[in-house]
C-alpha positions as MATLAB code, in Angstrom:
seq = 'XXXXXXXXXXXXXXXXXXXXXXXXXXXXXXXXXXXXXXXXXXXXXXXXXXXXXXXXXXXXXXXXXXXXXXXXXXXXXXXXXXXXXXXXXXXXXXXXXXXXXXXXXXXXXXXXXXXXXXXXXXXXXXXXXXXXXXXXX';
ca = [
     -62.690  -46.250    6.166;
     -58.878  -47.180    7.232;
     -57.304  -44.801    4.302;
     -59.711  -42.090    5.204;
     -58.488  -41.858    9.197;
     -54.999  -42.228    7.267;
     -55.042  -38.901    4.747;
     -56.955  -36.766    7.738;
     -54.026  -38.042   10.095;
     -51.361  -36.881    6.960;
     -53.096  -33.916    6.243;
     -53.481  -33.069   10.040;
     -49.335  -33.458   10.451;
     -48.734  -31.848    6.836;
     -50.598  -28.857    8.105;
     -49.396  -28.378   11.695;
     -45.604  -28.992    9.925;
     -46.298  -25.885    7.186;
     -47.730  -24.096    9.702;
     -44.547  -24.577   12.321;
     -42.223  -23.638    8.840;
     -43.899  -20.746    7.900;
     -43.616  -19.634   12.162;
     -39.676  -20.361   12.304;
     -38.348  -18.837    8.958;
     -37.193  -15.460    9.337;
     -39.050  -12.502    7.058;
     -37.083  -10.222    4.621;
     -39.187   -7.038    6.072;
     -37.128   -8.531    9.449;
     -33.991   -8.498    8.016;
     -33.741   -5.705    6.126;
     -34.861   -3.178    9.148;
     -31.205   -4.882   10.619;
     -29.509   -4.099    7.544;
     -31.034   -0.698    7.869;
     -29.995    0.356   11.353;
     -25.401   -1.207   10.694;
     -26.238    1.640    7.749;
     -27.728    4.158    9.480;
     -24.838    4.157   12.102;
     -21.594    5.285   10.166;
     -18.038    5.735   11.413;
     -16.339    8.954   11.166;
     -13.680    7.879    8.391;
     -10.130    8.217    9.555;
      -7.470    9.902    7.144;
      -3.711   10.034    7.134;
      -2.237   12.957    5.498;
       0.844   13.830    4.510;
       1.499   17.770    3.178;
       4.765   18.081    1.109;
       5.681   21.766    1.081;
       7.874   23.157   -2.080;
       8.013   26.511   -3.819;
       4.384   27.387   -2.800;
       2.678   24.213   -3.808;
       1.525   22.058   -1.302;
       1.251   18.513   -2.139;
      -0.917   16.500   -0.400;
      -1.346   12.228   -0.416;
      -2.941    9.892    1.810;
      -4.729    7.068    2.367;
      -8.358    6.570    3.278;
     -10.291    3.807    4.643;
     -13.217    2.323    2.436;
     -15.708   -0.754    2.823;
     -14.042   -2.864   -0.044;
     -11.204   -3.032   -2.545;
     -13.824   -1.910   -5.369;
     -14.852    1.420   -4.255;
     -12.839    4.162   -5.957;
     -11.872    7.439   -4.457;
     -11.242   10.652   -5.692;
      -9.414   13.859   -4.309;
      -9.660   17.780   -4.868;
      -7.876   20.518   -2.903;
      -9.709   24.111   -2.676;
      -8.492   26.971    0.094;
     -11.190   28.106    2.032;
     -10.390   32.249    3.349;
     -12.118   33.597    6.441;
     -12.144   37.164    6.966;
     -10.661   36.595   10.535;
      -8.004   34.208    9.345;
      -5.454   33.099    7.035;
      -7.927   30.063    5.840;
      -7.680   26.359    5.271;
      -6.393   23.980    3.042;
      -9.995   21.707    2.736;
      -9.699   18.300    1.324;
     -12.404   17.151   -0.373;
     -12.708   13.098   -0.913;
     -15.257   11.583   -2.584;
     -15.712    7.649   -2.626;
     -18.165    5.824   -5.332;
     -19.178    2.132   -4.476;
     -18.721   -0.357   -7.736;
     -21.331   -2.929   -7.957;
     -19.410   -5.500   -8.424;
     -19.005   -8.386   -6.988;
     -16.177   -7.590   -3.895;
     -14.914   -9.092   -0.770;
     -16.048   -6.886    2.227;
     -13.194   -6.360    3.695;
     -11.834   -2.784    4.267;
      -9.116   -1.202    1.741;
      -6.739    1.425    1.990;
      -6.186    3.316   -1.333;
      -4.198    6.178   -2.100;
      -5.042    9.726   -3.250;
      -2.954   12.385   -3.882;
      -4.219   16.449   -4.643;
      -1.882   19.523   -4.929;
      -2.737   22.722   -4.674;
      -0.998   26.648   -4.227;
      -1.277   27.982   -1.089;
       1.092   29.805    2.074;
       3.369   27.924    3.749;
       1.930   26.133    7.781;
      -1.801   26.678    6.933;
      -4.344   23.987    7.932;
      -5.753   20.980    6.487;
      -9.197   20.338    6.503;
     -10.189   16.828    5.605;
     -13.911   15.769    4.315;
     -15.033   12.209    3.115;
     -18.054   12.211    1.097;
     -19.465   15.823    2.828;
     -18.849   14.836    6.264;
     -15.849   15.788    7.955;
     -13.021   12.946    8.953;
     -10.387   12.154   10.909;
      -6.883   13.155   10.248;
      -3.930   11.403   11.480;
      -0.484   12.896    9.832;
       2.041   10.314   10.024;
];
């Protein structure tokens, strides 16, 4: 009758100890609604341009701001003409994400577009669709 008071008195503390484990550890559904929301909020990117004028071409390179080392960027040129004005130079940047395995730490890489156009017209930067931040050095 001793061992039987014994395994009711283990199984009492084994139970109340999974029960207090399965309370305290945190739940993926938890953490991925947090991983959700840092997403949801994005930055405006910031840009810096720098137009190189000569014979009608204008040259443009750059740098743009990306999560990690491994995403790879890609730039186009295209004038956009409005009826009212002389138009814009738009930049159009595209970034795609490697799956790899990276450090997260932000990288700076280099893009560089050309493109025929008049001379002191605009420049119109977009990352990825949205519009960005330029800062001309």
């Amino acid at each position: 009758m001793n061992h039987k008071r014994l395994w009711i008195a283990a199984s009492i503390i084994a139970f109340v100890i999974f029960i207090s484990f399965m309370l305290s550890v945190p739940h993926t559904k938890d953490i991925e609604e947090k991983t959700l929301s840092k997403k949801s909020a994005q930055i405006t990117p910031t840009v810096v341009v720098h137009d190189l004028f000569k014979k009608g071409v204008h040259t443009i390179t750059g740098t743009v701001e990306v999560p990690n080392q491994c995403t790879s960027i890609t730039a186009g040129a295209s004038l956009q003409s409005t009826a009212s004005s002389t138009g814009n130079i738009v930049v159009a940047i595209s970034t795609t994400a490697d799956s790899g395995v990276c450090l997260e730490l932000p990288a700076h890489p280099t893009f560089q577009t050309s493109i025929t156009a008049p001379a002191n017209i605009p420049i119109l930067v977009t990352v990825d669709g949205g519009d960005a931040t330029t800062n001309a050095p």
